[in-house]
N, C-alpha and C positions, 0 to 999 in steps of 0.2 A: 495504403492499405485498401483492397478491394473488398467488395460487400460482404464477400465469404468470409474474409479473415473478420471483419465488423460486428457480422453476426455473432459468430464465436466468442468475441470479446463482449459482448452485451451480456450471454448467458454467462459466462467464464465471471464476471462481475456481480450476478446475483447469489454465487457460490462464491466467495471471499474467501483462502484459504484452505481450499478444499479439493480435494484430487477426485476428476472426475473423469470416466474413461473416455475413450473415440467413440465406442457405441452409444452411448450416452448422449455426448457432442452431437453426433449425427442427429439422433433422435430427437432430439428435444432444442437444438438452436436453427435447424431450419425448416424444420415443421414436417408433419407426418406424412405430406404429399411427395416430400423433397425424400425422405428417408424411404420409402416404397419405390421409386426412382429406382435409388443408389444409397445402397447404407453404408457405404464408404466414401462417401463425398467431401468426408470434410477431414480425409487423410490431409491433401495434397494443400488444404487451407493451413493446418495445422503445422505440416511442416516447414512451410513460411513462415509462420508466426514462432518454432523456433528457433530457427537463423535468424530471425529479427530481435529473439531475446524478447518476444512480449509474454511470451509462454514457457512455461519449466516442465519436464518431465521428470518421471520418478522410473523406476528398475522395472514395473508392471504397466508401461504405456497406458499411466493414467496423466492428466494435465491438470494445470491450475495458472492461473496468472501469475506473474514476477510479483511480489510485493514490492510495492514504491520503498525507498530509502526516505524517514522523515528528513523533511526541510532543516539547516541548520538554523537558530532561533537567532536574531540580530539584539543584543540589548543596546536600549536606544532609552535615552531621558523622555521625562515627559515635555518638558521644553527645558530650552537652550539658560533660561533664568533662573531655573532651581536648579541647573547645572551648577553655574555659578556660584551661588549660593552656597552651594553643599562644599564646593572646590575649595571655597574663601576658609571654612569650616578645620581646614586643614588633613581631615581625617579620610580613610580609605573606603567610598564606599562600593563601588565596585567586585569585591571579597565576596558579598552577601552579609548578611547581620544573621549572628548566633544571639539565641534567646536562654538566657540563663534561671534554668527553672529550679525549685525547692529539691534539696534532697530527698524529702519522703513523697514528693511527688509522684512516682513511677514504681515507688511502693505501695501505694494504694488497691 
């Protein structure tokens, strides 16, 4: 990734979620010196970023970042000894545990 695409992704990260255009981009991630230049300077960044899939477009050539995929969660014991333990126990706990509340509880 060269500085151009970097840039973009810096500002592209303080907008989470959010469709913002090319003019925008230009404007506002490489600074008002760069954007007086060339207000189209950060087409040719842009469209690296995506063929590299770091960037999504929408149907009005606005952009926003891919959203990460969350991490899948590992359940792991807290040590290897209440593993044991709980194993000797005979019973499944792994499942999760269901909490058996009062009838009129959720009437209230």
């Amino acid at each position: 990734m060269d500085s151009d695409e970097r840039e973009i992704c810096t500002y592209l990260k303080s907008y989470v979620g959010q469709w913002i255009s090319a003019r925008e981009i230009s404007r506002r991630a490489g600074g008002k010196h760069r954007f007086r230049e060339d207000p189209n300077w950060s087409a040719q960044p842009l469209a690296r970023l995506l063929e590299k899939s770091v960037v999504e477009s929408d149907a009005t050539a606005h952009y926003r970042l891919k959203p990460r995929e969350p991490a899948k969660k590992v359940k792991r014991w807290i040590s290897p000894e209440i593993k044991k333990i709980l194993e000797k126990t005979g019973k499944d706990f792994q499942t999760g545990v269901e909490l058996d509340a009062p009838e009129d509880f959720y009437d209230r």
